[in-house]
C-alpha angles and dihedrals in degrees: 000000000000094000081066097052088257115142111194124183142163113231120187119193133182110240093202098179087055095234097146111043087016092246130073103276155149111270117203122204122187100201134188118196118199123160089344082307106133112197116181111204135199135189119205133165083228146356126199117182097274090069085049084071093050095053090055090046083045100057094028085059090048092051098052089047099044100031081226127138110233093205088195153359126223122195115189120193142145091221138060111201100202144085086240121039105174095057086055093054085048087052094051101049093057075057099055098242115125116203123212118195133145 
């Protein structure tokens, strides 16, 4: 991927207030940097609504400690854990996840 300009890098940082996972802990991000545009992505064997909440807590997090924009969010996973799947894509798009499944 760098051939392609791509910069890609794991950054793990210590959410000591506990506002994403609601107790003081290590926070991994998978990011992908391309033309000032930042994507965290993250790869799961299945989501259901409620991770769509974590994802939010999760770059909002990263924004606020590294002063830094996150542009998107792809979520990449084979299983859709809902009723209605759709509606959850749709959700998560408002959110600016973007969910990639087969």
């Amino acid at each position: 991927m760098k051939s392609e300009g791509v910069q890609v890098t794991k950054e793990i940082l210590y959410n000591r207030t506990g506002e994403v996972y609601g107790d003081p802990s290590d926070v991994e991000y998978d990011l992908m940097v391309s033309d000032g545009q930042v994507l965290m992505v993250e790869i799961t064997s299945a989501v259901k609504r409620g991770d769509l909440g974590i994802l939010k807590k999760k770059r909002e997090f990263y924004e606020k400690a590294k002063n830094r924009k996150i542009n998107k969010i792809v979520l990449i996973t084979p299983f859709i854990h809902d009723r209605y799947p759709e509606k959850l894509k749709a959700m998560a798009l408002d959110m600016r996840i973007e969910i990639v499944n087969p």
